[in-house]
Every structure is written in C-alpha cells, then in structure tokens.
C-alpha positions, -999 to 999 in steps of 0.1 A, spaced: -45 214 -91 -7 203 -87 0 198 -124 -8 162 -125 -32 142 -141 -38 108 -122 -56 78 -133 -62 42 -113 -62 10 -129 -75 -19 -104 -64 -55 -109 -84 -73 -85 -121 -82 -93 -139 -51 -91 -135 -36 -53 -117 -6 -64 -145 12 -83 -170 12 -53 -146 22 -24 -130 49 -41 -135 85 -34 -121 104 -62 -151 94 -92 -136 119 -116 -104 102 -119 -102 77 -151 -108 42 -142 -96 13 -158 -100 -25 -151 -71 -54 -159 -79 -81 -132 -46 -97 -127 -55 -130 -116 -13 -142 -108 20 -129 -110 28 -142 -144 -4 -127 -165 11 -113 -192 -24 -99 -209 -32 -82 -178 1 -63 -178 1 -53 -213 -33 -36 -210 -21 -20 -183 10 -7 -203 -13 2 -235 -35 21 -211 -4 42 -198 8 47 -228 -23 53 -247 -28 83 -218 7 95 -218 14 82 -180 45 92 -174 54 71 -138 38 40 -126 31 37 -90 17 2 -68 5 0 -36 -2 -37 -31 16 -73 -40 -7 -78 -68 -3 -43 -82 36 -43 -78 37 -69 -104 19 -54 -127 33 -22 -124 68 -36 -126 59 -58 -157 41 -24 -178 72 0 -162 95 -27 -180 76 -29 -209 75 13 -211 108 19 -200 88 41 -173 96 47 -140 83 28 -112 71 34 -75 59 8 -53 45 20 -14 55 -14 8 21 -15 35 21 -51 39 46 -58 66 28 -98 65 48 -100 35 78 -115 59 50 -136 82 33 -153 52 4 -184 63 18 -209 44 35 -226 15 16 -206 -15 18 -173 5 54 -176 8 65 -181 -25 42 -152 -38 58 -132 -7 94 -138 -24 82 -132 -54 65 -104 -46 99 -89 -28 120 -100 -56 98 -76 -79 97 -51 -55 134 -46 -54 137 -36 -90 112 -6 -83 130 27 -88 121 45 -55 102 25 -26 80 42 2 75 29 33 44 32 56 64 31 89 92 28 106 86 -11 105 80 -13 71 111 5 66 130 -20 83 116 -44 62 130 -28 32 162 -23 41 165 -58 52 156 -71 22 172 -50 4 143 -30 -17 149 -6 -46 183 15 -38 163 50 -28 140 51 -2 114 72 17 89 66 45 61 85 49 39 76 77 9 64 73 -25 73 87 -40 101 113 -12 125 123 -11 136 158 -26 171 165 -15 178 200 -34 172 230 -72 178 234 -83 211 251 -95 197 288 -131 212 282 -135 189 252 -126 153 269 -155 133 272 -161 112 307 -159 81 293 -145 74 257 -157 52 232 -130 41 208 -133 20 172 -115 10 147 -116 -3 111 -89 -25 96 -77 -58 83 -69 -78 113 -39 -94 108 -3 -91 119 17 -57 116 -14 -38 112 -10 -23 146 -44 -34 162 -22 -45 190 -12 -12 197 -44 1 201 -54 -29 224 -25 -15 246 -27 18 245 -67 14 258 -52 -13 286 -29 18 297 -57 43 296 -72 20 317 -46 11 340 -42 54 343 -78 56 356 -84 74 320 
C-alpha cells in the first residue's frame, strides 16, 4: 500500500515462520548458526538480489551480521534497529565477545534506530553508525481513561523476555505506586 515490497529472511532455526503475522510476505530461511558463516550470508545476498531488495534492514545481533555481511557484498544500504540494551551487560565470556562483535558490526550500519531513550544512549556511547533515529518502541500512550470505564480492581500482565533493560522493572514499580496511591 506504501510502494514497498517487503520480504523477511529468518536466520535462527525456524521461530520466525510460526510467530509472524504478515503470511503473505515472502519468506526465506538461512540459519546463521555464528558470526562468521559466510554461506548463510551469501544466500541471504543472492535472495536480495535475486528479488531486487534494494535496502537491508536487522533487528537482532544475529541478523545485524548477516545483514551487514549481504549489504557489503551488494553494495546496499543497511539499517540495523539496536533493541537489545543487554548487549552492554553480557553473562559471560562468550556473550561478551559476540556483544563486541556484534557492536563493532553495528557501527558500520548506515543509519541506526533506537528503541528508546536508553538504547539511544547506548549508541551514542558506543559510537553506532553516524545518523541516528529513535523511535520508541511499543504501546503509545492514549491519554487518560474516561472515569466510567476504570475497573475496581485492575488486573495487569505482561509478556516479555525477562532480562535486564527490558523494562519489567518499571512495570513492578509503577504497580507498587498504584498501590502505595490506594489505586
């Protein structure tokens, strides 16, 4: 509808096809199983080129190389979105050294997009790809609730990865304060 033809291309074992919502979008598969895997990134260029892709865009550490690798081997343009702020708390030895990898790579993207203000940060602190945007991620804020619609007693859920910087801390909060406001 925008003048754009999309198409996905997952590289991790298969979770991509069942999870995502837009089924009329091509799919392809090249399971990039490490940040050197050279067959995996060609595919992924021959499939851009053999479609006429014009920009390559990542979302995830595992995507940003193979994106990078296919942009370099295309001489196309390259967008990485940065969502994993654990990239600069890492678990241990492995984990950081793909981290730095990871934000080595992502530096050489042509335009980076940030998920929040603290991803942003992130960025700039390390320096990642000269132009960048942020674009926040998740529910936008509509504005108070009419008083007629507020239940007497809320339930509230949530699904996510529970791990550092994914903000389930602020939600733990924010309910404590609802409490501590009789609310």
């Amino acid at each position: 509808k925008s003048g754009f033809v999309a198409g996905f291309v997952f590289v991790k074992p298969d979770q991509f096809r069942a999870a995502r919502a837009s089924v009329q979008t091509p799919l392809w598969e090249s399971v990039t199983r490490h940040p050197w895997d050279r067959r995996a990134f060609k595919r992924i260029a021959d499939i851009a080129r053999g479609e006429g892709y014009e920009l390559l865009h990542s979302h995830t550490p595992r995507s940003c190389w193979a994106a990078r690798a296919a942009a370099r081997l295309l001489d196309l343009p390259w967008v990485h979105t940065v969502h994993d702020v654990s990239l600069v708390a890492p678990a241990g030895p492995t984990q950081w050294a793909i981290s730095q990898y990871t934000i080595r790579q992502s530096a050489q993207a042509d335009h980076l997009i940030a998920v929040s203000p603290a991803t942003l940060a992130i960025a700039e602190r390390y320096g990642l790809a000269g132009k960048q945007t942020m674009i926040r991620n998740g529910v936008p804020y509509v504005g108070p609730l009419p008083e007629k619609s507020r239940p007497v007693q809320w339930t509230i859920g949530t699904t996510a990865l529970l791990r550092p910087g994914k903000g389930i801390e602020v939600m733990v909060k924010a309910a404590n304060e609802m409490r501590r406001r009789h609310l």
